[in-house]
C-alpha positions, 0 to 999 in steps of 0.5 A: 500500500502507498504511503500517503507521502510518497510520491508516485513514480513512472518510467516512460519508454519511447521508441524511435522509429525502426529501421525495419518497421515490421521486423521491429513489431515482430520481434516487440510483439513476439519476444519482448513483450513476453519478457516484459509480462514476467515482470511483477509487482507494477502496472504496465501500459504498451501504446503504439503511436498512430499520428500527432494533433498536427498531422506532422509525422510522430518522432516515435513509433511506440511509448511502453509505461511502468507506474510505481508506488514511488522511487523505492518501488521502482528500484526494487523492480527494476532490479529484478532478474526479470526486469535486468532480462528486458532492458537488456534486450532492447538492443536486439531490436530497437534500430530506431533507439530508445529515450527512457524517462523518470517522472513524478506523478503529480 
C-alpha cells in the first residue's frame, strides 16, 4: 500500500522509429513483450503511436509505461532478474533507439 507521502513514480519508454518497421513489431510483439509480462509487482501500459494533433509525422513509433508506488518501488523492480532480462534486450531490436524517462506523478 502507498504511503500517503510518497510520491508516485513512472518510467516512460519511447521508441524511435525502426529501421525495419515490421521486423521491429515482430520481434516487440513476439519476444519482448513476453519478457516484459514476467515482470511483477507494477502496472504496465504498451501504446503504439498512430499520428500527432498536427498531422506532422510522430518522432516515435511506440511509448511502453511502468507506474510505481514511488522511487523505492521502482528500484526494487527494476532490479529484478526479470526486469535486468528486458532492458537488456532492447538492443536486439530497437534500430530506431530508445529515450527512457523518470517522472513524478503529480
Amino acid at each position: 500500500m502507498q504511503h500517503p507521502d510518497s510520491q508516485r513514480i513512472k518510467l516512460t519508454v519511447l521508441y524511435g522509429h525502426p529501421t525495419d518497421p515490421d521486423a521491429f513489431e515482430h520481434y516487440y510483439a513476439d519476444t519482448h513483450m513476453p519478457l516484459v509480462r514476467k515482470i511483477q509487482g507494477v502496472r504496465t501500459e504498451a501504446a503504439k503511436v498512430i499520428a500527432t494533433p498536427d498531422g506532422s509525422a510522430p518522432t516515435h513509433c511506440r511509448i511502453f509505461e511502468f507506474w510505481f508506488d514511488d522511487m523505492p518501488h521502482m528500484q526494487q523492480v527494476m532490479s529484478s532478474p526479470e526486469a535486468k532480462g528486458a532492458v537488456a534486450d532492447v538492443p536486439n531490436f530497437a534500430s530506431g533507439g530508445v529515450s527512457i524517462l523518470v517522472s513524478q506523478i503529480e
